[in-house]
N, C-alpha and C positions, 0 to 999 in steps of 0.2 A: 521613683525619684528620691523618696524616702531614703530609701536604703543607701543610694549612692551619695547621702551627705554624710552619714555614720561612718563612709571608710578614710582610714587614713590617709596622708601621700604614700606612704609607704607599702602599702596595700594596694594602693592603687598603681603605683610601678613595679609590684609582682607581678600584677593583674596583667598589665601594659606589657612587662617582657618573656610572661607566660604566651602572650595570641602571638608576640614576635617569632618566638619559640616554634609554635603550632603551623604559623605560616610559613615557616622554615623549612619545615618537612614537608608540608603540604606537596611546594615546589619541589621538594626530594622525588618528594615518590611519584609527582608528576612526569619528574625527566628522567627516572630513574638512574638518580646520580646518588640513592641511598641503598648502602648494601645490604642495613639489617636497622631493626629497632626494637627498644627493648621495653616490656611492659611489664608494670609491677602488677604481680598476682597476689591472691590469700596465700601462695610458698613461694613467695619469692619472685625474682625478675623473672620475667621470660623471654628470651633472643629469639627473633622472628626475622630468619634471614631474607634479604630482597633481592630482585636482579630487575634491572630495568627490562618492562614487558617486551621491548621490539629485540633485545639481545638476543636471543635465540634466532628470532627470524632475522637481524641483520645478515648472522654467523652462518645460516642457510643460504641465501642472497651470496653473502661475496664468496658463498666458495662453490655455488653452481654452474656448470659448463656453457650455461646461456646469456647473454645478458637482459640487465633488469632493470626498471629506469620509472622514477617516477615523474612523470611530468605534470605542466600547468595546460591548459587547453590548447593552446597554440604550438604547442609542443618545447616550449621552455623548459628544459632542463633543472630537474631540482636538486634528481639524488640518481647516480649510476653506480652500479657493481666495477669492480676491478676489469670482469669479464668484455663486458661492453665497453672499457674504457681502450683494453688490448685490442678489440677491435677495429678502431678508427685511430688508431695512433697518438691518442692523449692520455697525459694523466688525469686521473680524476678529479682531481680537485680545478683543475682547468676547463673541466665540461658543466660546472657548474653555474646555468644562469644563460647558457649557449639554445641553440634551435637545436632542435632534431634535425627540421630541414635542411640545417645549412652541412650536416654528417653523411645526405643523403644524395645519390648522384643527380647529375641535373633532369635529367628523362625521366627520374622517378620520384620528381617534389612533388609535382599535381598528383602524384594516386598518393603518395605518403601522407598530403594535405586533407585530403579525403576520406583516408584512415582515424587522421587524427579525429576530425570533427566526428567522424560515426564512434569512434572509441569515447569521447567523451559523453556521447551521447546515451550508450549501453555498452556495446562493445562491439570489435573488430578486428578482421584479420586478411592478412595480406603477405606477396614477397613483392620485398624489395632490394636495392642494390645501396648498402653503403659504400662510400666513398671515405675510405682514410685523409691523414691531411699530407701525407705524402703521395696524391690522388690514385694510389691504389684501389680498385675495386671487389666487392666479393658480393656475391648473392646470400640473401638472408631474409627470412620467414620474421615479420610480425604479429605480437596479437597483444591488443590492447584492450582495457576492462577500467570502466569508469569508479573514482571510488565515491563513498556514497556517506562519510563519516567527519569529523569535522575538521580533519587535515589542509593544511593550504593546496596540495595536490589535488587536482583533478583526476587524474585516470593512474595506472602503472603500467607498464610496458615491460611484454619480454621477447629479445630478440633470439632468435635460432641463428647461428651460421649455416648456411650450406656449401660453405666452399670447399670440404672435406668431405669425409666417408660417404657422408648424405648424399653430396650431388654427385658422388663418383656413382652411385648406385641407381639415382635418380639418370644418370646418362644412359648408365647399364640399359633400365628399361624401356627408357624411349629408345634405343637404339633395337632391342630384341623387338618391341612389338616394329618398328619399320623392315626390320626380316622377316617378321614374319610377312607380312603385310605384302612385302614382293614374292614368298614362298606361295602366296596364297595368289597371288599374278597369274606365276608361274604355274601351277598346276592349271589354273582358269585356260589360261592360253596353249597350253598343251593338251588339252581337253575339246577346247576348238579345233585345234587341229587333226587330231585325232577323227574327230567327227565328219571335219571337210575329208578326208580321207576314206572315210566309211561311207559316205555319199556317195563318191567316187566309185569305190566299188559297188555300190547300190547302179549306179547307173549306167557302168561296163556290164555288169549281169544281164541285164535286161536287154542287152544289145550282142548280147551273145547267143545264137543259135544253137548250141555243143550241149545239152542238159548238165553233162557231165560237167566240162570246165566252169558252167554257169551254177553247178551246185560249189564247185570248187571256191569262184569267187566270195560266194554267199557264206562260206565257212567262214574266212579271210574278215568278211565283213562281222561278224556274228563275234571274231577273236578282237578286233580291233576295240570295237563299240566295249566289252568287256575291259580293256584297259581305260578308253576314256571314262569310263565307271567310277573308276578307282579315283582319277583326280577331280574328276566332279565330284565325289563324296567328300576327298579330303578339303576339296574348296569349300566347302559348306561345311566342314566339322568346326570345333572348337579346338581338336588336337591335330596337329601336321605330322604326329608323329606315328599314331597309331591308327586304326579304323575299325569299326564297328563292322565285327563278320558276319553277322545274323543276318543286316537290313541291307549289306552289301551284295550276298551272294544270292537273297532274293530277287533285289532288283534285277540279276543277270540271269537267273534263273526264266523272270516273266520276260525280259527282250527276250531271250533266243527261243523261246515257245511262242512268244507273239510273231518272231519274225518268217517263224519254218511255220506256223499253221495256217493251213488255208482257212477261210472263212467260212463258218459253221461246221469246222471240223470236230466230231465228238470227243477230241483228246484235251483234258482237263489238267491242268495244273495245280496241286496243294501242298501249302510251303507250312511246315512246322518248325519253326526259327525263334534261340530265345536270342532276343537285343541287350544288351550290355557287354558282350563278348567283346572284347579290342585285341584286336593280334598286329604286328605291324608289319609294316607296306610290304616287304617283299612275301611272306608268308600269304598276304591278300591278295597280291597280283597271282601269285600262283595257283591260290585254290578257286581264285573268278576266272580262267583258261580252262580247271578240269572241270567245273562245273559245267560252262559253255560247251565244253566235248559231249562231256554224259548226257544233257538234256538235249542238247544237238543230235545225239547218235538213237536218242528216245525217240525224239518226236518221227526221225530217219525210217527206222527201220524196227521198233519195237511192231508195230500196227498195220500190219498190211492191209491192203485196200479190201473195205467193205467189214471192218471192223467196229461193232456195236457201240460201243464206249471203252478209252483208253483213259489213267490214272497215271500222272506223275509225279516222285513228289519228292520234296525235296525237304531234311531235315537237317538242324542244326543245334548241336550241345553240348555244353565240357561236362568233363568229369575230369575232375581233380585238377593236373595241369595239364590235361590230354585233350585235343579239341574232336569232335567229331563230326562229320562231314556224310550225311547218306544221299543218295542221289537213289530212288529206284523206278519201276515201271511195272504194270502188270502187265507186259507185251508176251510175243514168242520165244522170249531167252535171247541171249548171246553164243554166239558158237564156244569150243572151248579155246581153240587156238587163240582167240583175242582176249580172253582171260590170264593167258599166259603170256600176253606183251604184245602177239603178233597182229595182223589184222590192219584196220586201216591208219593212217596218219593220226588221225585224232588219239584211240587207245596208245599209241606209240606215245604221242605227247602226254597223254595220261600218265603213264609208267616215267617220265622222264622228269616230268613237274614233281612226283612223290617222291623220287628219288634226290631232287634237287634240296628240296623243302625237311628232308628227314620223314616223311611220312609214310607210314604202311598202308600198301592197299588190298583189300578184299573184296570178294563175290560173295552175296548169299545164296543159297537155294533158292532155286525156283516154289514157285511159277514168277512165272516173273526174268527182270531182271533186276539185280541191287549191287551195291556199286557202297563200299566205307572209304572212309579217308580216316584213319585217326595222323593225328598233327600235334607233335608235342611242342608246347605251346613257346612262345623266345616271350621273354619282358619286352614291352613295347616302350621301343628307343626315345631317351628323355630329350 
């Protein structure tokens, strides 16, 4: 108290337009309406240039592809980008102090209102549909994020359009997974059929007296069941495009030895198959036909009655882009004429499937019989 009777008025209105001064700036650099300031050093002034701190980020903001919006809890309008102003048909300086709800279609206030309150409360996200004020409408993604600082804003807000690329792409895929979705019907129900079909012959067999035509049916039945194979796998795959040859040509492998062996017959089946192979559909229906022949023509005729124990076996594996395909037996042999094309229906179909498919086929030496397929391999259609 002292001291402040010793100063002059004069002194004391330095003093006074010195804190005028100080508070001056204060507010400068609070609003960042001060460009630079200058401070005197032991050499001299020093210029310390400024830029108001939200400048950078305004200059982000209105020139981003999405809009941006800060609101009050209720969704009052404080501050919008350009972006979201082009959205709903206003200028921006007119959305200022407006609802969000009142931008938003009428079917989608209650979830918008919904949004809001969870967005103020941490954050949130949602699509919704704006409504321009020429009542146009368009689909668009929100996400809101409460802020936490001591602005009069409550939350920010940024809107996606999807009325463009997005949702043209977004149709793309709802519309390919509903193809697929009937693609995979479609195999289902073709697969049933298939099967009433093979019953059918199952049940004409049995009613026939002729061994012969009765083995005949049994083949018939033995081919069919092999195709509906094919679409019961692709119903259960993950791809419709290709399938899995290893677990395919097993499964057809064990039906057509389940179906031709009598019970407690000593002729065994062993499948050395690698899984990952995918070769597509038509390459697979081809080679589930020759297998059904070969292991058909195995269980047939390799073993004649009162044979000890019989081995078939059936192998599967690439090499490089070439796929290989062995079917063998340790039976009597094969004659040679059916080595060379001729012989029964089945071998016929044998020689007629490789030749369809690009594939070479081969006999190994005995003992035995063995039976290659190599199959150069097609890209499995996208």
């Amino acid at each position: 108290m002292g001291d402040e009777a010793t100063l002059s008025p004069a002194e004391i209105a330095r003093m006074q337009a010195r804190l005028a001064e100080l508070e001056e700036l204060v507010r400068a650099l609070q609003t960042g309406a001060a460009d630079a300031i200058v401070i005197d050093g032991p050499r001299g002034p020093l210029i310390y240039t400024l830029r108001g701190a939200e400048h950078p980020y305004r200059v982000l903001v209105e020139t981003m592809n999405e809009g941006a919006l800060t609101l009050l809890a209720d969704g009052a309008i404080l501050y919008c980008n350009s972006k979201f102003a082009e959205m709903v048909g206003l200028p921006q300086d007119q959305l200022t102090g407006r609802s969000l709800l009142d931008l938003v279609a009428p079917s989608d206030q209650l979830l918008c209102a919904e949004l809001l309150s969870a967005g103020a409360a941490g954050s949130s996200k949602g699509p919704i549909t704006l409504q321009a004020v020429d009542g146009s409408q368009r689909p668009a993604q929100i996400s809101l994020r409460a802020l936490k600082d001591e602005t009069e804003a409550h939350m920010c807000a940024v809107v996606t359009d999807l009325s463009g690329p997005q949702a043209v792409a977004a149709q793309l895929r709802a519309a390919l997974a509903e193809k697929e979705l009937l693609l995979r019907e479609v195999h289902h129900r073709v697969k049933n059929n298939l099967q009433i079909v093979s019953s059918l012959l199952r049940l004409q067999a049995e009613n026939i007296s002729d061994e012969r035509v009765s083995a005949a049916v049994h083949d018939s039945q033995n081919r069919i069941r092999a195709l509906a194979l094919v679409h019961e796998q692709l119903y259960r795959s993950e791809s419709l495009a290709h399938i899995d040859i290893g677990e395919y040509l097993q499964n057809i492998a064990t039906s057509v030895w389940r179906s031709l062996s009598m019970r407690g017959s000593p002729i065994r089946l062993v499948s050395e198959v690698i899984n990952g192979i995918s070769i597509n559909i038509d390459q697979a229906i081809a080679l589930g036909l020759i297998v059904t022949e070969l292991v058909s023509n195995s269980v047939k005729h390799a073993f004649p009655t009162g044979t000890a124990q019989g081995t078939i076996s059936l192998r599967v594996r690439q090499e490089n882009a070439v796929l290989h395909v062995e079917v063998a037996d340790n039976g009597i042999g094969m004659p040679p004429q059916i080595n060379a094309g001729g012989g029964s229906l089945g071998m016929q179909l044998v020689h007629g499937l490789c030749r369809q498919i690009g594939a070479t086929l081969s006999f190994g030496e005995g003992p035995g019989t063995t039976v290659v397929i190599k199959v150069p391999m097609s890209k499995p259609e996208a």
